[in-house]
Structures are given as C-alpha cells and as structure tokens.
C-alpha positions in Angstrom: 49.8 -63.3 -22.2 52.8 -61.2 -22.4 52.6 -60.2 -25.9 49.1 -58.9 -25.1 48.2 -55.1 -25.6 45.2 -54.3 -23.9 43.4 -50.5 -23.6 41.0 -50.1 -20.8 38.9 -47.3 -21.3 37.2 -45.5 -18.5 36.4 -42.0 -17.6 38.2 -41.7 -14.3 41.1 -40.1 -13.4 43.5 -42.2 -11.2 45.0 -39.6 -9.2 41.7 -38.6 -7.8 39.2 -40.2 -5.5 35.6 -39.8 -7.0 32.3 -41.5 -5.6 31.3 -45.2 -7.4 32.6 -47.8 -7.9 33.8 -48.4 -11.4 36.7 -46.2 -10.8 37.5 -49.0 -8.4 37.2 -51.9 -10.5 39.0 -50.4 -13.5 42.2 -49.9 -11.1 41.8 -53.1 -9.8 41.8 -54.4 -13.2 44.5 -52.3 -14.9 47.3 -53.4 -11.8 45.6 -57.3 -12.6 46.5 -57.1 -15.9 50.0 -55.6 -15.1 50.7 -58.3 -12.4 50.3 -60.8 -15.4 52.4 -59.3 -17.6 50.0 -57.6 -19.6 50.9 -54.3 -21.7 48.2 -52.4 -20.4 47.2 -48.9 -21.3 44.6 -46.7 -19.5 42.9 -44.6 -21.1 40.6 -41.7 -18.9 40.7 -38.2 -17.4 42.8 -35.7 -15.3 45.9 -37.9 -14.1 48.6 -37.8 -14.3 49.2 -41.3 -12.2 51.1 -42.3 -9.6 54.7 -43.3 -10.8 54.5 -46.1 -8.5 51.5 -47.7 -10.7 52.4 -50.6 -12.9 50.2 -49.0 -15.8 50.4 -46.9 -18.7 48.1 -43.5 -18.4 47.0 -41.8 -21.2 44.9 -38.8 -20.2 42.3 -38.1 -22.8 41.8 -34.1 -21.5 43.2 -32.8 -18.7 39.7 -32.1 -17.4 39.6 -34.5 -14.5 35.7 -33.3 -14.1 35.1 -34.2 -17.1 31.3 -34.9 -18.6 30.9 -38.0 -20.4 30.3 -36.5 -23.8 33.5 -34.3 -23.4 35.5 -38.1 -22.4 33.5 -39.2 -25.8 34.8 -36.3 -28.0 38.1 -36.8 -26.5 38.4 -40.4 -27.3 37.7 -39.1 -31.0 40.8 -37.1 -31.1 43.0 -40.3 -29.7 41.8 -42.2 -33.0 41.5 -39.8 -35.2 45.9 -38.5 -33.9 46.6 -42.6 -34.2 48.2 -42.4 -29.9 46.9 -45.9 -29.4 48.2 -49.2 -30.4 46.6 -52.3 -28.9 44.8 -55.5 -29.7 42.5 -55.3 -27.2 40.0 -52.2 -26.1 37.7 -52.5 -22.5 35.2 -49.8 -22.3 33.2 -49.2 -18.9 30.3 -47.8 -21.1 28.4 -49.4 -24.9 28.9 -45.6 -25.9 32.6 -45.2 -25.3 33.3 -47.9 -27.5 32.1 -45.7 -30.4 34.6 -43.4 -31.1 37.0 -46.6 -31.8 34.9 -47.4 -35.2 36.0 -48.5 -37.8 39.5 -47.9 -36.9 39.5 -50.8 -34.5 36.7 -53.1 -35.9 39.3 -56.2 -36.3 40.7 -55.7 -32.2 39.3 -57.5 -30.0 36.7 -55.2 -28.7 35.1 -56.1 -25.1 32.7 -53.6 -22.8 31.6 -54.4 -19.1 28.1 -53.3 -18.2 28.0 -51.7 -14.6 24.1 -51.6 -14.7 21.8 -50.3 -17.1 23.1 -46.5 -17.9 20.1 -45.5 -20.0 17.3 -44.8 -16.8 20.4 -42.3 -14.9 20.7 -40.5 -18.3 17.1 -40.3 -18.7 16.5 -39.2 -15.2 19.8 -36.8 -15.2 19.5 -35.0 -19.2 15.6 -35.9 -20.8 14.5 -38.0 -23.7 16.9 -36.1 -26.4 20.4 -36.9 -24.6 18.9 -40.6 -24.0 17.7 -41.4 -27.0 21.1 -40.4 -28.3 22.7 -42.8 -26.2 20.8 -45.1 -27.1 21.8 -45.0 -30.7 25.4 -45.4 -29.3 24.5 -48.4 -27.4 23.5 -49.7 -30.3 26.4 -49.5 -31.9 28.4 -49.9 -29.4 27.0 -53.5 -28.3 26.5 -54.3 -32.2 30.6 -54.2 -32.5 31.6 -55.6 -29.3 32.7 -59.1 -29.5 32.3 -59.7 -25.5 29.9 -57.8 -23.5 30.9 -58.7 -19.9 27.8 -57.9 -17.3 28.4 -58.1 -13.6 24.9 -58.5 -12.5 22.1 -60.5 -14.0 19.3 -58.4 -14.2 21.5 -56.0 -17.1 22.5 -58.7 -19.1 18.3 -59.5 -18.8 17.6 -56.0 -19.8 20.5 -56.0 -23.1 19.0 -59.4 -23.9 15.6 -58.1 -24.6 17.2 -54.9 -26.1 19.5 -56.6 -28.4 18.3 -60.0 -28.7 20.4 -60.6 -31.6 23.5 -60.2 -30.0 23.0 -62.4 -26.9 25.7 -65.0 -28.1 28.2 -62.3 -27.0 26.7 -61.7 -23.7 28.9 -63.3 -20.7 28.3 -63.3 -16.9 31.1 -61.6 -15.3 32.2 -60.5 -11.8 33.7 -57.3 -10.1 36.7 -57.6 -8.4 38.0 -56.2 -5.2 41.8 -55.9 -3.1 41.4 -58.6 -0.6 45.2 -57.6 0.4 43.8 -54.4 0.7 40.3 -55.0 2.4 40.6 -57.0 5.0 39.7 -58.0 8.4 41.4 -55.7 11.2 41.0 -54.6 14.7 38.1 -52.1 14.9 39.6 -50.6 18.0 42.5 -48.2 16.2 40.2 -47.6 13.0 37.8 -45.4 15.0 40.5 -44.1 17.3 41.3 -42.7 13.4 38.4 -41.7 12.5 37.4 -39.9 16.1 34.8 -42.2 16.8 33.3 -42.7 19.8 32.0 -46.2 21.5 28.5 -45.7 20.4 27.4 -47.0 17.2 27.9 -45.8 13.8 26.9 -46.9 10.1 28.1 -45.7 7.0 26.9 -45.1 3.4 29.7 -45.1 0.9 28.7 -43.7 -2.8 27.1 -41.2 -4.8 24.5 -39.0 -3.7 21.9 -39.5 -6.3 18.5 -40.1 -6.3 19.0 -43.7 -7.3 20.8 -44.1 -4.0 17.8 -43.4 -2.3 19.5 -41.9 0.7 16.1 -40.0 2.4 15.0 -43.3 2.9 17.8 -44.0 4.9 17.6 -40.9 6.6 13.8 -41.8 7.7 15.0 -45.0 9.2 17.6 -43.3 11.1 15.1 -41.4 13.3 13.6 -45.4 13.8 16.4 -47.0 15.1 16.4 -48.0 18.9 20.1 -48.0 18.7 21.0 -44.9 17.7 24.0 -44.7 15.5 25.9 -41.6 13.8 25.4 -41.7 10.1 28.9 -41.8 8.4 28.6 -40.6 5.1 31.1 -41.0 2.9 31.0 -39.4 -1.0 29.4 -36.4 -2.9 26.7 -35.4 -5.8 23.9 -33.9 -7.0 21.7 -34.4 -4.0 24.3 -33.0 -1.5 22.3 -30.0 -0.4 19.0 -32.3 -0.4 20.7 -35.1 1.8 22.2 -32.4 4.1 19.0 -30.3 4.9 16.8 -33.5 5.4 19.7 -34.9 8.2 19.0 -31.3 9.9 18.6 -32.3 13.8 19.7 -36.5 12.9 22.9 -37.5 14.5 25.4 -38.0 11.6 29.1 -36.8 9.5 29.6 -36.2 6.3 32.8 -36.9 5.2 32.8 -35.9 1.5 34.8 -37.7 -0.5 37.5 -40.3 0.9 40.5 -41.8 -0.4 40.5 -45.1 -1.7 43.5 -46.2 0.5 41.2 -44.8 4.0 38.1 -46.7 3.1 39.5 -50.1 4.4 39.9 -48.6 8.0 36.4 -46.8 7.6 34.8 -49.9 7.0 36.5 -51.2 10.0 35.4 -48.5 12.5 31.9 -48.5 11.9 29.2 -51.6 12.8 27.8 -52.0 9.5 27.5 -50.8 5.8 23.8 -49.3 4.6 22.6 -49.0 1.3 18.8 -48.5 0.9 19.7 -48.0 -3.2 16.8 -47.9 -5.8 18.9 -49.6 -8.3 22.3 -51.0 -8.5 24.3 -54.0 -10.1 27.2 -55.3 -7.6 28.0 -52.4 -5.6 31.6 -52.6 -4.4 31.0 -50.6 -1.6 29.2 -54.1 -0.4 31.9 -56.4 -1.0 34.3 -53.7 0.6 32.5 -53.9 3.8 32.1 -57.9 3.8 35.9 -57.8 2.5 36.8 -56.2 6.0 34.2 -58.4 7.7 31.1 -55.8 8.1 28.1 -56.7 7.4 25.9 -55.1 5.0 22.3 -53.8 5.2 20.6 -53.1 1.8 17.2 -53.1 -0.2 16.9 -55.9 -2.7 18.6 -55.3 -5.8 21.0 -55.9 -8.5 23.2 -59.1 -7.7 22.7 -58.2 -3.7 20.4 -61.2 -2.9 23.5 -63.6 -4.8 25.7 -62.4 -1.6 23.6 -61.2 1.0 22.4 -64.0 3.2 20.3 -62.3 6.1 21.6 -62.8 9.5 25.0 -64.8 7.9 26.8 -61.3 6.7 24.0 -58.8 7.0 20.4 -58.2 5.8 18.3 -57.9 3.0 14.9 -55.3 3.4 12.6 -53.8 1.3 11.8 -49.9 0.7 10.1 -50.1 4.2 11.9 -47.4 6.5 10.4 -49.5 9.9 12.0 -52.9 8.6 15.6 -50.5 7.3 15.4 -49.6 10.6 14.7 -52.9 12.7 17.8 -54.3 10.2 20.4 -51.9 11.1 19.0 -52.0 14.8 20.1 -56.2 14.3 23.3 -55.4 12.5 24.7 -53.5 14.9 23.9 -56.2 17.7 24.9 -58.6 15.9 27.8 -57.7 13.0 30.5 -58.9 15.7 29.4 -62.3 15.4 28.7 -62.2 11.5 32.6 -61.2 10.6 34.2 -64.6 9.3 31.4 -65.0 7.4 31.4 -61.6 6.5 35.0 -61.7 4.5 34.4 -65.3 3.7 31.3 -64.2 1.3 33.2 -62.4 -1.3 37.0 -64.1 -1.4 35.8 -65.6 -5.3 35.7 -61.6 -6.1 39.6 -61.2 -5.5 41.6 -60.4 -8.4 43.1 -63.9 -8.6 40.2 -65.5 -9.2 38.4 -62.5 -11.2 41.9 -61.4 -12.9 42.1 -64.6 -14.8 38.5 -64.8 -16.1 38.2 -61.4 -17.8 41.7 -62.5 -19.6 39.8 -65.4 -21.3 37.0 -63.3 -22.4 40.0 -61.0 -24.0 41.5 -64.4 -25.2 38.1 -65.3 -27.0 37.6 -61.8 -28.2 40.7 -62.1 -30.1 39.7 -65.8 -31.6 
C-alpha cells in the first residue's frame, strides 16, 4: 500500500472543531491511512493543520465556514489548476465527487454515504436546491466505482434510487479512536467540567431539527431523577433549543474540542439522542467507547448496537418512555460500562482502517 495516493475529500476544516460527525470520521481516516503508509492528501476548508498531523492538507478556500456549494466551486478550481495527483478520490458527499469529471474518470473513485443528504437539503433550501442535487447524485453515484454506506437503511434508499448501480454498493463501518475514547475514572472528568454529584446527560451534535432536541427537552421536565442537560454543539435551532430550556436545569457548552469530548463523555451518566433521523452517529459509539451508555430513538444502524439494558436503551418518539429511559440509565449506566466499550471495539480503526483499503484496492481493479 505504500505506493498508494489517496485524496479524501470532505468539507471540514481540521483545525477547527465543528458539530457532526463526519468531520470525525474523515480525521480518523486520513491519520489510518497515514499509519499504513498511505500518501494521503486531504482535501477541505479553513486549515491550515496541525504540523503534528501525519497528512497532507490542501485547503480548497480559506473560508473555514464554508457552504457546500462554495466547497463544490472550489473543488472546480483544484481540477480545472491540475493541484492534485492521486489514484484514488474519497468524497463524504455523491455531489462532491462531481467536480472531479472527466478529469479523474480512470481513478479509482469511492464516496461514503453518511445518511441520505437529500431530505436536510430539502428541508434546509426547497425543491430547486434539491432537485439540483439530485442531478449531482446522479452523477455522482453513476461514476463512483464503490459507494461505501455506513448504515443500512441508505444503502436501501440508493438502491431503489439507483437500482442499476447496486453492484457497487458496499456495507461499510465508521470508525472511532479507541486509544482516544476510552474507559476512565468519572471522578476527575467532572471535577473538569465543574460538575456536581447530581446527575447529568449530554447531547453531543448539531442543533437541527432532525435532531429532534424539544423532544428531549419535554422529557427532561419527566424525569424523576433530575439531571442537568449538557449540551454540547451549535446550529440553526440555537435560539429555539435555548428559549424552550427557559426554567429546565441544563449548560450549553457550544462547541467542544475534539480532544475534551472523551472526558465529557466520562463526567456525565449517560449520552441522549432523541434524533429523527440518523445513520451511525459517532457521538454513540463515543459514549459506549468510554463506557456510557446511550439513550436514543430508533434509527439508522442504532438498534445494530443498542441492546437495551446491556449498554443503554432504545425508545420511541414518546417523551414519558425518553424519560422513564434516561431515569434507568442513570441508575443503572454504572453497571452497563464493560459492556458499554465492549459494544463498539470492531469500530476501531484497526479493524475499520483495513476494510475501507480493500474497497480502494477493488476500486482500482
């Protein structure tokens, strides 16, 4: 693998912190790829990097808040200046792997699908901006020669969209740090964070309307334990989420550095997320990384790794049964931790690293 030249594409910026959880995965990947002797390129927003990353950066603009069309037009002007040289292009997104055609039809071209993008973009911009995605997905998942999904119910959903290009379609897993999540003593973690012996939860993510975060917020006002709300992240629906905690017991903590979340995860009793829609959060397989157990509604890959009263519990939009979960969570997490970590060690890198270079190996073929 050391002769191979790989490009991951992705529209984060790696010196910056930002709420989700592909920004996540594509580091994770990038330092993978490095570790295996991989000439690995990176190609997103903002930077620059850290010196101290094994990687290549290449910032596409400057602009580390960057929209998703301006990262589009910007991979244009990478192609069209001939920067890049690589056997191998990643994208995060169908669309982003657009502006590489026709220059790199004969690379192997691979994309991962976090979740369906098109109802966000339809909910976030109207029928015009989404039905010019989809002609980019199109084209996009027409050229691909691997199109990597992480949960099961996507790859359903591109199956019946693009039915003739199933042969491509491969199940594939995120990856997570285990070095870096992992099991610690809870006792200097909230000492860090200021907490106090009473009980806390925590949301980690975007605040979106997908995340469905008032429904959280109504089972907070239900729970005979009473824990502080830790939230952890930014968006759209900031100034909606904070006026309907008015008078609930919580902090928000805006958004938190990758490197802090381990010892977040450790300080509170358990991880909540009452999400609409998802694939395979990480923020789940953080928590269970650093053996806390996870309290969520029933969706994307979640009921694949949730196994109620083993490493947390699975509920439905109900805010009485969020409540009566995180209300058993609390009580019980401190028993649920072994199991917990043990849940999601086939999502470290070694074991997730290796897989994603084969489906480069067969793109290639």
């Amino acid at each position: 693998m050391t002769n191979l030249q790989v490009a991951v594409v992705a529209g984060i910026d790696p010196a910056r912190t930002r709420p989700g959880g592909t920004r996540s995965y594509v580091l994770g990947l990038v330092r993978y790829l490095a570790s295996a002797g991989v000439d690995v390129t990176l190609l997103g927003i903002g930077g620059p990097a850290s010196e101290s990353e094994p990687f290549r950066f290449m910032a596409t603009t400057a602009d580390y808040n960057a929209s998703s069309l301006t990262f589009h037009r910007s991979l244009r002007k990478i192609v069209r200046a001939r920067r890049l040289l690589t056997s191998v292009i990643h994208t995060q997104r169908p669309d982003d792997l657009v502006p590489f055609l026709p220059d790199f039809e004969e690379a192997g071209l691979v994309m991962t699908i976090h979740g369906d993008p098109l109802p966000g973009i339809r909910t976030r911009h109207g029928r015009v901006i989404s039905a010019a995605y989809r002609r980019l997905e199109r084209k996009g998942v027409g050229a691909a020669r691997r199109v990597l999904f992480v949960d099961p119910q996507s790859r359903d959903v591109f199956a019946r969209r693009y039915p003739r290009d199933v042969r491509k379609f491969v199940d594939s897993h995120v990856g997570i740090d285990l070095n870096l999540f992992r099991v610690e003593e809870p006792a200097a973690a909230r000492e860090s964070w200021e907490l106090d012996e009473r009980p806390h939860i925590l949301f980690a993510g975007r605040f979106e309307r997908e995340k469905n975060l008032s429904l959280l917020i109504r089972a907070l006002a239900l729970c005979e334990t009473r824990p502080t709300l830790l939230l952890a992240g930014a968006g759209s629906e900031s100034d909606e989420v904070r006026r309907q905690l008015d008078g609930s017991s919580h902090r928000i903590l805006g958004i938190v550095p990758h490197e802090r979340m381990p010892s977040l995860y450790t300080a509170v009793d358990a991880t909540v997320l009452p999400s609409t829609r998802e694939a395979m959060p990480l923020a789940c397989l953080e928590s269970l990384a650093c053996g806390k157990p996870v309290v969520a509604t029933r969706t994307g890959r979640l009921p694949e790794i949730i196994k109620s009263g083993r490493n947390g519990i699975l509920v439905s939009a109900d805010p009485v049964e969020l409540a009566h979960a995180i209300d058993r969570a609390i009580k019980d997490g401190p028993q649920m931790g072994r199991t917990c970590r043990e849940s999601v060690e086939r999502f470290g890198w070694d074991q997730v690293g290796p897989s994603v270079l084969r489906q480069y190996e067969e793109a290639l073929a």
